[in-house]
C-alpha positions as CSV (number, residue, x, y, z in Angstrom):
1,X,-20.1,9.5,5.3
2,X,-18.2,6.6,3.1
3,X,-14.9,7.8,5.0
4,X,-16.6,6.9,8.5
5,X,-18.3,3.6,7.1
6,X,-15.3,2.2,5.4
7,X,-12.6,3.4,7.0
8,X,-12.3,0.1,10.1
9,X,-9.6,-1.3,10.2
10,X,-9.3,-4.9,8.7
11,X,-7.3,-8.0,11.0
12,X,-5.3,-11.2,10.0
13,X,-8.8,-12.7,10.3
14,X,-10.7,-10.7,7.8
15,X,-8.1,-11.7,4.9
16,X,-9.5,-13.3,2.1
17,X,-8.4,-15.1,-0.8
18,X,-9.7,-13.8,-4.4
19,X,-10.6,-16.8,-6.9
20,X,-12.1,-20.3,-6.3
21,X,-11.2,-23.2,-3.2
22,X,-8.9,-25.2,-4.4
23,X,-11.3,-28.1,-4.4
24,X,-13.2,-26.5,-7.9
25,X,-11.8,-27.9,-11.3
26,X,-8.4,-29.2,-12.5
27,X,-6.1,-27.0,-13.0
28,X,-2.6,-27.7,-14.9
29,X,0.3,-27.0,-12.8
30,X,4.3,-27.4,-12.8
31,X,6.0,-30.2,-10.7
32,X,7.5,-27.4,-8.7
33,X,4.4,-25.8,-7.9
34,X,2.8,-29.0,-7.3
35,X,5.6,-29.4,-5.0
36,X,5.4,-26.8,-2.8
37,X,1.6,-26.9,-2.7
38,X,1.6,-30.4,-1.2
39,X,4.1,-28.6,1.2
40,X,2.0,-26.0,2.1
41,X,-0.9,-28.8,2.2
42,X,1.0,-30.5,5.0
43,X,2.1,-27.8,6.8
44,X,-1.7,-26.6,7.1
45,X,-2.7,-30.2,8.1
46,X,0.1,-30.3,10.8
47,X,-0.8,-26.7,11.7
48,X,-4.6,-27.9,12.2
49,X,-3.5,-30.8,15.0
50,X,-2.2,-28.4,17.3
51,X,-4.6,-25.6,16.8
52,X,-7.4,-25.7,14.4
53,X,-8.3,-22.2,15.3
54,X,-5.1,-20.8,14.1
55,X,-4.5,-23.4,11.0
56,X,-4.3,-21.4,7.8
57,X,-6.8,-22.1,5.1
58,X,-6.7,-24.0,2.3
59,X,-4.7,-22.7,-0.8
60,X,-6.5,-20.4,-3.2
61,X,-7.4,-20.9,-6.1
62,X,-5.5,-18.6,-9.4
63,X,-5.4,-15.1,-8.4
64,X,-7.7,-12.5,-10.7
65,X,-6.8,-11.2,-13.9
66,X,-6.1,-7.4,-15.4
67,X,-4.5,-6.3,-11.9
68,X,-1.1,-5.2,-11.7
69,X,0.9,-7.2,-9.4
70,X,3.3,-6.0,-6.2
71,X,5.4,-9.6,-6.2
72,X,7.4,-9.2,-2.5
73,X,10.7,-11.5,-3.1
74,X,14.1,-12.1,-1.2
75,X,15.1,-14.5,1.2
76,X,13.6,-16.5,4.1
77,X,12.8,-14.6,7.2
78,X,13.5,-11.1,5.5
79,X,10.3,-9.7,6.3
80,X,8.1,-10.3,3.5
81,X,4.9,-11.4,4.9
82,X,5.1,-9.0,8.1
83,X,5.5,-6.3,5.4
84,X,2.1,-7.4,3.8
85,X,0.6,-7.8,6.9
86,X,1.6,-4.2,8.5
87,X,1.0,-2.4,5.3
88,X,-2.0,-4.0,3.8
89,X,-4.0,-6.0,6.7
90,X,-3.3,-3.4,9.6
91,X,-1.7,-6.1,11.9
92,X,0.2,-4.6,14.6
93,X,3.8,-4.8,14.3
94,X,4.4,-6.7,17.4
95,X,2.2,-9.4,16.3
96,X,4.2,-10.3,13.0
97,X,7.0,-11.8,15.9
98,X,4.6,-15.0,15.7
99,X,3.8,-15.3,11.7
100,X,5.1,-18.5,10.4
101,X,6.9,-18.6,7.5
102,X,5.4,-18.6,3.8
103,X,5.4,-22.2,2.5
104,X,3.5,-21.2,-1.0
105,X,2.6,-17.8,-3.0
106,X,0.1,-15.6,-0.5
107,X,-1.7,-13.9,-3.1
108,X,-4.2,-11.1,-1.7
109,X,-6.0,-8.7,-4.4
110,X,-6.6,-5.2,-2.5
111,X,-9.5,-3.2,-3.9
112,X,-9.3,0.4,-3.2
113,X,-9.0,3.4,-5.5
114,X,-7.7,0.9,-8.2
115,X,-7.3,-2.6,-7.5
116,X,-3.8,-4.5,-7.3
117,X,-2.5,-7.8,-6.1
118,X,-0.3,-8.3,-3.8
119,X,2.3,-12.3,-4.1
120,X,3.9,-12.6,-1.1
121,X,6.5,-15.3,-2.4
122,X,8.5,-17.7,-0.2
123,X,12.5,-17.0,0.0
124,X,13.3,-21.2,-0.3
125,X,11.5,-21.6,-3.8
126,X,13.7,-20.3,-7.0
127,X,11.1,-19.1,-9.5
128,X,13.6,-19.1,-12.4
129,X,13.3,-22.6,-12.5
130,X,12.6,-23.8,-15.8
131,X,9.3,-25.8,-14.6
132,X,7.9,-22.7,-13.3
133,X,5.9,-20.5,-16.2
134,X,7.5,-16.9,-15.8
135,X,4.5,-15.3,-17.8
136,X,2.2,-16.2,-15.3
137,X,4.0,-14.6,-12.3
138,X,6.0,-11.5,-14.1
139,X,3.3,-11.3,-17.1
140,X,1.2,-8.7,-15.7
141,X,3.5,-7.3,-13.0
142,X,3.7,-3.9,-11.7
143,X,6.8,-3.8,-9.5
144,X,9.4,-6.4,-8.2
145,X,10.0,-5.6,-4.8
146,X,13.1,-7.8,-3.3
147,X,13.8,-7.4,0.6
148,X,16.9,-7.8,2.3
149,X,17.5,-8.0,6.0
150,X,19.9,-5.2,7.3
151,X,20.7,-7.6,10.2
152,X,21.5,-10.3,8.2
153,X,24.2,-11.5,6.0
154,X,22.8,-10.2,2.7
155,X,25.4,-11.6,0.4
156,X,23.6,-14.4,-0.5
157,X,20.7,-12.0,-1.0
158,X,22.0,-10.1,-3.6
159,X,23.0,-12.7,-5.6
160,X,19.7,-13.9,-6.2
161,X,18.5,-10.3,-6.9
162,X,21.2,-9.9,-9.7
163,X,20.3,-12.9,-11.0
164,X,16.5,-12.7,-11.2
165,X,17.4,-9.7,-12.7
166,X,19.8,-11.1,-15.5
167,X,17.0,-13.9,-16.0
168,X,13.7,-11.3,-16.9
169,X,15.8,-8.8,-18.5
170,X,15.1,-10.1,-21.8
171,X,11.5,-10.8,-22.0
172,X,10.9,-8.1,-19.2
173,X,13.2,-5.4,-19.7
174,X,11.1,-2.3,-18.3
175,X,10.1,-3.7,-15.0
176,X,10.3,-1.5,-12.2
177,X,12.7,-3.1,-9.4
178,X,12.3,-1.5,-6.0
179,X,14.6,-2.7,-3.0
180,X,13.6,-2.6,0.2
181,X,16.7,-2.6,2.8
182,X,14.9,-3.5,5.6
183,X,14.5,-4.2,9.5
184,X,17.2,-0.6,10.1
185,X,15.3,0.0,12.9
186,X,18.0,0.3,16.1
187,X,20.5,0.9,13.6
188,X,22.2,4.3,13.5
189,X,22.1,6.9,10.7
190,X,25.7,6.4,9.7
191,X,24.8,2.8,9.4
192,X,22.2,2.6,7.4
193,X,23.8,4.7,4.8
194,X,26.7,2.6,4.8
195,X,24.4,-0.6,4.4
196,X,22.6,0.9,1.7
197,X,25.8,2.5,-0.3
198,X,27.2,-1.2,-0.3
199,X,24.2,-3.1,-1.2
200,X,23.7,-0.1,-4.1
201,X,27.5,-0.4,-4.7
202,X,27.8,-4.3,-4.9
203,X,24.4,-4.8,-7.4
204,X,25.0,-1.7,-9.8
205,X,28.6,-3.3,-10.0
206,X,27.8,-7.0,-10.7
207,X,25.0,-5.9,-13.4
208,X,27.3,-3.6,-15.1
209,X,29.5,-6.6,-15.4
210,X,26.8,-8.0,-17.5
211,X,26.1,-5.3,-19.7
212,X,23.3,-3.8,-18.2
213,X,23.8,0.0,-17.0
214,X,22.4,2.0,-14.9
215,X,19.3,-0.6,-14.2
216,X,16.1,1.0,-12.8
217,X,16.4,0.2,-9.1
218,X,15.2,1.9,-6.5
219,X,16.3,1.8,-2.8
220,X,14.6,2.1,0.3
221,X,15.5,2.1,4.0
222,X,12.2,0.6,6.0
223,X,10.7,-1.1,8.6
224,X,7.3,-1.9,10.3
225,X,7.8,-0.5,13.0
226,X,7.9,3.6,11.7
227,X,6.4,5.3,8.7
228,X,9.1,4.1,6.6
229,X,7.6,1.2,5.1
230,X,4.5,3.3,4.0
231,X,6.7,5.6,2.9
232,X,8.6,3.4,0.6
233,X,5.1,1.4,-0.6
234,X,3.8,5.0,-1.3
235,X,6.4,5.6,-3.6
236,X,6.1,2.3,-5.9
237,X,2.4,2.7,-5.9
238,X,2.9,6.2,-7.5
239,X,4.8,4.2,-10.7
240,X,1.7,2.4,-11.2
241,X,-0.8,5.4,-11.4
242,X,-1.1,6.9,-15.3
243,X,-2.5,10.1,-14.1
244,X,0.0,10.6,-11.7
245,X,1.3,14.4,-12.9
246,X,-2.4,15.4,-13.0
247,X,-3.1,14.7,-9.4
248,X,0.3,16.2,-8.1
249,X,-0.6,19.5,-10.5
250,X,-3.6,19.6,-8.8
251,X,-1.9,19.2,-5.2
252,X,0.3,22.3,-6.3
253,X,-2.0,24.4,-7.2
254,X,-4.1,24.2,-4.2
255,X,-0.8,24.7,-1.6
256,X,-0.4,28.1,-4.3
257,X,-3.5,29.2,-4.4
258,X,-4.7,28.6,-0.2
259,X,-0.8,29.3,0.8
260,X,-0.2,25.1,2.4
261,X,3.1,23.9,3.6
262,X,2.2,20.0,2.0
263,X,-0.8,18.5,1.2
264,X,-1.0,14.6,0.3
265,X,-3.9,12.6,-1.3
266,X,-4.0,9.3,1.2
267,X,-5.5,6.1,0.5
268,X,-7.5,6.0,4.0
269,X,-7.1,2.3,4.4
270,X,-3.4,1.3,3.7
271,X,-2.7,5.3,4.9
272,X,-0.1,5.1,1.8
273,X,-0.2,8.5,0.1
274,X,-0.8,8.2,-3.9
275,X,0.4,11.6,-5.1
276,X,1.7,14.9,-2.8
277,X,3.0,18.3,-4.3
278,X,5.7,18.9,-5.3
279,X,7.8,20.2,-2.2
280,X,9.9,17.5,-0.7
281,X,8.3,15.1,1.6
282,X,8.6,16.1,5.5
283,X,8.4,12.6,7.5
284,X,7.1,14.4,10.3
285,X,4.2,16.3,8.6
286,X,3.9,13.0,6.6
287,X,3.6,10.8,9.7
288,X,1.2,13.2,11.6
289,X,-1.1,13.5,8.8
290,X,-1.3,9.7,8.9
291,X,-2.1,9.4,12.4
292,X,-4.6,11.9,11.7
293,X,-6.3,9.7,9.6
294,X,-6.0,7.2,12.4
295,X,-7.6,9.3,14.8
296,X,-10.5,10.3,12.2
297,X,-11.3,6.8,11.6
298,X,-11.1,5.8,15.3
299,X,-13.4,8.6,15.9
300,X,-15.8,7.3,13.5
301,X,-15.8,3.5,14.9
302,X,-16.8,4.5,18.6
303,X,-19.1,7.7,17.6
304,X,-20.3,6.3,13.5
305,X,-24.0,5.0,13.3
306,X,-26.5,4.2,10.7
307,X,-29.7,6.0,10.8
308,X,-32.9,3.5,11.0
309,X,-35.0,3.7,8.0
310,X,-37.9,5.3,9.6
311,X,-35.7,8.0,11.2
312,X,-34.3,8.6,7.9
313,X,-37.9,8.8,6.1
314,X,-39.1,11.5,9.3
315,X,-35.5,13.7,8.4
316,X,-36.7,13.8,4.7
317,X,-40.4,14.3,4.8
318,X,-41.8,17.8,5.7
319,X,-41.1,20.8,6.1
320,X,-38.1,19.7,4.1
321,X,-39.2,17.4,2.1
322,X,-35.3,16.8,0.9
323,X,-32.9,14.1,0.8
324,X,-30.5,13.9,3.4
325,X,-27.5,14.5,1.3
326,X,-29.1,17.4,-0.3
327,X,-29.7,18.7,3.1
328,X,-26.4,19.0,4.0
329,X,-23.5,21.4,2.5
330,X,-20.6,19.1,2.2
331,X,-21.1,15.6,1.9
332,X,-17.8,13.9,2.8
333,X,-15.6,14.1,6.0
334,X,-14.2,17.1,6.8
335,X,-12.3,17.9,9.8
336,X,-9.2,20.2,10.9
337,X,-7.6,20.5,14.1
338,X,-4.4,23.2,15.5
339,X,-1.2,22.2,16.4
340,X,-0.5,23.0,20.2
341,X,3.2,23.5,18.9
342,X,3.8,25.3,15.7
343,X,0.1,26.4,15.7
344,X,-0.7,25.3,11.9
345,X,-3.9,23.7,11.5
346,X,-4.1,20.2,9.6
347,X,-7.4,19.9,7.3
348,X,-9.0,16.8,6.1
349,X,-11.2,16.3,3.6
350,X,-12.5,12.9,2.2
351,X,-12.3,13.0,-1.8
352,X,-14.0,9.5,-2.0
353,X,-14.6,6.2,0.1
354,X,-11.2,5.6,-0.7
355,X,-9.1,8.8,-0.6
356,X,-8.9,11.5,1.9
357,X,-7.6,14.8,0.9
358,X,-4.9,15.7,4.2
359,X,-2.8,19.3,4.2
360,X,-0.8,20.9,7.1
361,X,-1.6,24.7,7.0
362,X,0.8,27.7,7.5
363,X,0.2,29.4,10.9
364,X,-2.5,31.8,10.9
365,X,-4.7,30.5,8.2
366,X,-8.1,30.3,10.1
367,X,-8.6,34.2,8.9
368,X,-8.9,32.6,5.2
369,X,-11.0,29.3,5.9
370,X,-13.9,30.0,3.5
371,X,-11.4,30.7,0.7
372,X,-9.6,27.7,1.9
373,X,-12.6,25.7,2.0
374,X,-13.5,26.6,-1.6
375,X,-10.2,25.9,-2.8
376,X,-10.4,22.6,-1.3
377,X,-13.7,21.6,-2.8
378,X,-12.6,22.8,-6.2
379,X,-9.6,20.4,-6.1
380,X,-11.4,17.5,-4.6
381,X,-13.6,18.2,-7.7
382,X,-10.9,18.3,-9.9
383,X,-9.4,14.6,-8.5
384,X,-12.9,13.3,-9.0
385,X,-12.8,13.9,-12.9
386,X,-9.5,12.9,-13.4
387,X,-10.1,9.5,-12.0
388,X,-13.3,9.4,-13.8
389,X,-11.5,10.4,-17.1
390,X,-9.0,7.7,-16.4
391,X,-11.7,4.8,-15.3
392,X,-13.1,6.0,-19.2
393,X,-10.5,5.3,-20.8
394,X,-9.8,2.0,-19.8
């Protein structure tokens, strides 16, 4: 089952850079970014004396092309790089306490059921600088996402949003700008709105100034240590998916037709949710169908095996004489457990190696599984040829 091979979770050591060492050919770069690589260069180097273990690599070489590109900005210590590391290398929040701050662009390319980049950009450098080559960074983006500490004097932070903005406006007018308000955990309900009305209040204001109305931002109250941050990063990866209305009409009629309160369609590794119907998002049924997930793919590390060839040849030779996978009624991972509380079951089926298929069912739906079940199948179906229609196309 692809859902039970690839579904382990991946550390801060299991990172890898996409593209060549830096050591491979010339390459023509600005001052500034020659600059901060020599930077970076000696931080590694002093890094290395204390504790070559824990020393960071050497930097990467250019990042690959045709992917669109999650560029996390704002200022120093905002949370940028524990944001990466929660969301997209499973580090445990706790553990971000002890990253050191970003000294040059992080650039990690994520392949999953479409592959994006992800910059992790350091808050000292200004990348409007003239020496720095916009195209390259903004020229195949998919979403700016600036992130401001809640805790921290954020003045100074939205300055530098409204001015990046001002600055890519003309050549980059339809860029999608999502703002992460983050580290609210500890901070009370009333608070956080008031943070977020102000920052809102203060950026809409000083870009109207300049002519530009009602700008496409987007606001989001997160942190690492809930399901806020996935929920905010499963909402810009949603901008970035062209079939996007397909896969929710799909989603809708299924909770129609087998009578579901929600259903999302989760990528099983980053457990962000690409598409959902179209009833408003629950956090609660939204956070236990993630840990759902969780426990599915724990499940499948302690109890997951591969077969040894000759037991696989006895399985298919005689009387069956069949392939294991046409042996078998449904191929991918299917599972559904009961709620002690509400009693409503929770079903999840694996679409692909890289999408699970997760709904929270009404109460009493067990007398209707093999409907259900069908339903299910026919939907999973449905996702299957929509991304194959899309994958055509390109």
């Amino acid at each position: 089952m692809p859902l039970l091979h690839n579904g382990r979770r991946r550390t801060k050591l299991d990172r890898s850079y996409n593209g060549p060492a830096r050591q491979g050919p010339v390459r023509h770069i600005s001052p500034a970014q020659l600059s901060l690589e020599r930077l970076y260069e000696q931080n590694r180097l002093n890094a290395q004396k204390r504790d070559a273990a824990t020393a960071p690599g050497p930097a990467p070489g250019p990042a690959a092309k045709g992917k669109p590109r999650l560029l996390l900005m704002g200022q120093r210590r905002s949370g940028k790089s524990s944001i990466s590391s929660v969301v997209f290398h499973k580090m445990p929040p706790n553990e971000t306490l002890f990253l050191e701050s970003t000294a040059r662009i992080q650039k990690d390319s994520m392949h999953s059921f479409m592959d994006f980049q992800v910059w992790d950009f350091p808050g000292q450098v200004d990348f409007m600088d003239p020496s720095f080559d916009l195209d390259a960074i903004f020229g195949e983006i998919g979403a700016l996402i600036w992130v401001i500490d809640a805790q921290d004097d954020y003045l100074e932070a939205i300055n530098r949003l409204n001015s990046t903005i001002l600055n890519l406006q003309p050549s980059y007018p339809n860029v999608n700008i999502e703002v992460f308000i983050h580290k609210v955990d500890g901070l009370s309900d009333d608070y956080k709105l008031d943070i977020q009305r102000d920052i809102t209040q203060r950026i809409q204001d000083e870009l109207s100034d300049h002519g530009i109305e009602n700008a496409p931002i987007n606001f989001h109250l997160t942190s690492i240590y809930n399901h806020s941050i996935f929920e905010a990063f499963s909402k810009v990866i949603q901008k970035l998916i062209p079939h996007l209305p397909t896969l929710e009409a799909l989603l809708n009629n299924l909770c129609r037709a087998s009578g579901f309160e929600k259903a999302y369609l989760f990528d099983v590794l980053s457990k962000i949710y690409i598409a959902t119907d179209s009833s408003p998002v629950d956090m609660p049924s939204y956070e236990i169908c993630s840990d759902y997930i969780d426990v599915i793919v724990d499940i499948s590390e302690i109890y997951g095996w591969n077969r040894p060839a000759p037991y696989t040849e006895y399985l298919e030779g005689p009387p069956w004489n069949k392939k294991i996978e046409d042996q078998i009624a449904c191929k991918e991972a299917e599972s559904t457990i009961v709620l002690t509380d509400g009693k409503r079951p929770i079903m999840l089926r694996e679409v692909n190696k890289y999408l699970a298929l997760v709904a929270v069912m009404r109460e009493g739906s067990y007398g209707k599984m093999p409907v259900i079940v069908e339903n299910v199948g026919t939907t999973v179906e449905g996702l299957l040829r929509a991304f194959e229609i899309t994958r055509q196309r390109k």
